[in-house]
C-alpha positions as CSV (number, residue, x, y, z in Angstrom):
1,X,0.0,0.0,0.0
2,X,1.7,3.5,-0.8
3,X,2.4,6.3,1.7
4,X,-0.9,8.5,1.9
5,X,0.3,12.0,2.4
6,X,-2.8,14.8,2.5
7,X,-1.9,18.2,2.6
8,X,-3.6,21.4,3.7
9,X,-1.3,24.4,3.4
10,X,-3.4,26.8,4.8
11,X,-4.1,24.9,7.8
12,X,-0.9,23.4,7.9
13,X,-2.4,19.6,8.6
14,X,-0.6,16.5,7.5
15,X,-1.5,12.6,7.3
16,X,0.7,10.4,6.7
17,X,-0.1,6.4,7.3
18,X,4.0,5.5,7.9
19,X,4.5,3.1,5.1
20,X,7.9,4.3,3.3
21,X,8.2,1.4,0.8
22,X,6.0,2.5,-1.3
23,X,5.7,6.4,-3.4
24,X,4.3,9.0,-1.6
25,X,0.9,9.8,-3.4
26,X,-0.4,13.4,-2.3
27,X,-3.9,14.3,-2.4
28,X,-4.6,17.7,-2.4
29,X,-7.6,19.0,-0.3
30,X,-10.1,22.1,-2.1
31,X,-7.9,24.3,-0.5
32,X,-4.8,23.2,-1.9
33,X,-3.1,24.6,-4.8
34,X,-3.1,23.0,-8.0
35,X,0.1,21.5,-8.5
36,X,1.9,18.3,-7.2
37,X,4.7,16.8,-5.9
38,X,6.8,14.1,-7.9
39,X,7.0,10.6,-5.8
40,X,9.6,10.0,-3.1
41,X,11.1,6.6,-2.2
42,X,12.3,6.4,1.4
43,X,14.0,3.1,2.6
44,X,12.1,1.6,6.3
45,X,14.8,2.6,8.6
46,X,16.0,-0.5,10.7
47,X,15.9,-1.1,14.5
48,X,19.5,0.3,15.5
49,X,18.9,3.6,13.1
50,X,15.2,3.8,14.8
51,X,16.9,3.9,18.2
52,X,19.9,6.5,17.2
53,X,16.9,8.9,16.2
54,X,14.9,8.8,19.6
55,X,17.4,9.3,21.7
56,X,19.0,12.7,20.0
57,X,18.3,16.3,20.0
58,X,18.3,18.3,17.0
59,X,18.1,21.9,17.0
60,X,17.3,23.9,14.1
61,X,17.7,27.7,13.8
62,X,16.6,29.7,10.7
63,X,18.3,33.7,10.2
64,X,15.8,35.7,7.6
65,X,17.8,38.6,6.1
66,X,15.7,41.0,3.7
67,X,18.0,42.6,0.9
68,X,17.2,44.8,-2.2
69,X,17.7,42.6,-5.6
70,X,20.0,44.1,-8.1
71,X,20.3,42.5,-11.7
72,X,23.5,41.5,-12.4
73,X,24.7,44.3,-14.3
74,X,23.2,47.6,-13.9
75,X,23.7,51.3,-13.4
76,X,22.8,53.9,-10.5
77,X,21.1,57.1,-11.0
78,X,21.6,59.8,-8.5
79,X,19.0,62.2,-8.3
80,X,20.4,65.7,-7.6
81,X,17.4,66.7,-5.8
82,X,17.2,64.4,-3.2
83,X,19.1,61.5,-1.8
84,X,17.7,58.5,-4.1
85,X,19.0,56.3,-6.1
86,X,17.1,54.5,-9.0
87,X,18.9,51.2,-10.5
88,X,18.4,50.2,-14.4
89,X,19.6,47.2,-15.7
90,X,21.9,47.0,-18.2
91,X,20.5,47.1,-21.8
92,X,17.7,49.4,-20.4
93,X,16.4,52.2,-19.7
94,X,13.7,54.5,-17.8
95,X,12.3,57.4,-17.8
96,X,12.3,60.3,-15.4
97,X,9.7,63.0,-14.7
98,X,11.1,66.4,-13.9
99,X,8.2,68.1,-14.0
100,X,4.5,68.1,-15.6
101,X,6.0,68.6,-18.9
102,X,9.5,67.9,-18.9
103,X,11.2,64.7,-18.4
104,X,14.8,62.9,-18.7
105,X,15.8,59.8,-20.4
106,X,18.3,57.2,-18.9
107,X,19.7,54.3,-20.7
108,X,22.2,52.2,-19.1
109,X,24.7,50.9,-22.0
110,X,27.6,47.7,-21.6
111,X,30.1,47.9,-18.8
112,X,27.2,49.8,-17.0
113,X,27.7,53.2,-18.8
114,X,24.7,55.6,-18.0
115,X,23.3,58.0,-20.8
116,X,20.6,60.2,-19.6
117,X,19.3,63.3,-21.8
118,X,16.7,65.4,-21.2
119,X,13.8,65.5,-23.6
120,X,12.2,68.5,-24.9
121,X,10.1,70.0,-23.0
122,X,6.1,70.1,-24.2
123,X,4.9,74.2,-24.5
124,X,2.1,74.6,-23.1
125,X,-0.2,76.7,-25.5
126,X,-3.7,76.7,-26.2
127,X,-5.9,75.2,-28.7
128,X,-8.1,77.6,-30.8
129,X,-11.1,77.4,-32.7
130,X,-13.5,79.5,-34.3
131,X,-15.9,79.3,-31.6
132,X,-13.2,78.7,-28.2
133,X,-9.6,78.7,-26.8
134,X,-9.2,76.1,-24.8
135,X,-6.2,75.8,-22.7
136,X,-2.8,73.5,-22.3
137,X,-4.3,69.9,-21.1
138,X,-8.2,70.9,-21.4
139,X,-10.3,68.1,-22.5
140,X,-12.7,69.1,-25.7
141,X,-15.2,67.9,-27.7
142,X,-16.0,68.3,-31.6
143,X,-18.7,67.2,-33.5
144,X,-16.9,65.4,-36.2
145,X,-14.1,64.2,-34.1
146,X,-15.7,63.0,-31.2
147,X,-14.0,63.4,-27.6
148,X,-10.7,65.6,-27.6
149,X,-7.5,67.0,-25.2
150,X,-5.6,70.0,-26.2
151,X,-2.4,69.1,-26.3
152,X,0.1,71.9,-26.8
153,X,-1.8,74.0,-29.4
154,X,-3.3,70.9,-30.8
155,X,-6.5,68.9,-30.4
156,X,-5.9,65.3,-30.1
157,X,-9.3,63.3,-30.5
158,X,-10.9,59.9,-30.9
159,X,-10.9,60.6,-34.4
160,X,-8.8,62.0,-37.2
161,X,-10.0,65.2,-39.0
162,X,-11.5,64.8,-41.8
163,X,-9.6,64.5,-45.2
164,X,-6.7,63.4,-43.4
165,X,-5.3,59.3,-44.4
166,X,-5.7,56.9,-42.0
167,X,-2.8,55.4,-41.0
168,X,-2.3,51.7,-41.0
């Protein structure tokens, strides 16, 4: 008869009927995840090894220690206006926010050299029409274009205007 090993790892409850000559067959209760483990052979340990393992001690001590993770490779960016310090893998890159419309690209190139340039910043001016200005960031609507945002002197909308190619 195989071992009968039931598992609950919420609750933490094992069975086990103590026959090691056969696999181990887990069945997993509803709360069980869905996966299982591969059989395991264990050899009946004999008199004399029974004996040596009731009549000793073991003591078992387990040290946690939580560290950051850093890729293998990557490079540190220092920002100037405060004290952190963002990590970007090598072959990557991110993108910073300086502001509502500026921002700063970093890419971190082989032998963890970092490029960052800033990109251009977006201007904010309003978008006219014949019947309204609506400002930098204003959300619009037009009849033939559907739902808008004004987007540095330009609408941009669910639609394109009309005459213009669609673009595939």
């Amino acid at each position: 008869m195989p071992t009968t090993v039931t598992m609950d790892p919420i609750n933490g409850a094992v069975k086990d009927n103590g026959n090691h000559l056969e696999p181990t067959v887990i069945h997993p209760t509803f709360s069980s995840p869905s996966y299982y483990s591969t059989p395991i052979f264990k050899p009946r340990p004999t008199k004399d090894y029974q004996q040596y393992i009731t009549s000793s001690t073991t003591t078992t001590t387990t040290t946690t220690t939580v560290a950051t993770t850093l890729p293998p490779k990557y490079c540190e960016k220092r920002h100037a206006n405060d004290d952190t310090i963002d990590f970007i893998e090598e072959g990557w890159g991110k993108r910073f926010y300086k502001g509502e419309e500026c921002s700063e690209l970093c890419l971190c190139h082989a032998e963890e050299k970092l490029a960052c340039s800033v990109l251009e910043c977006v201007e904010a001016r309003p978008c006219e029409t014949d019947y309204a200005v609506y400002t930098h960031a204003a959300p619009a609507y037009q009849a033939a274009r559907g739902e808008c945002f004004c987007y540095s002197g330009a609408f941009i909308c669910v639609r394109p205007p009309k005459g213009e190619p669609k673009k595939s």
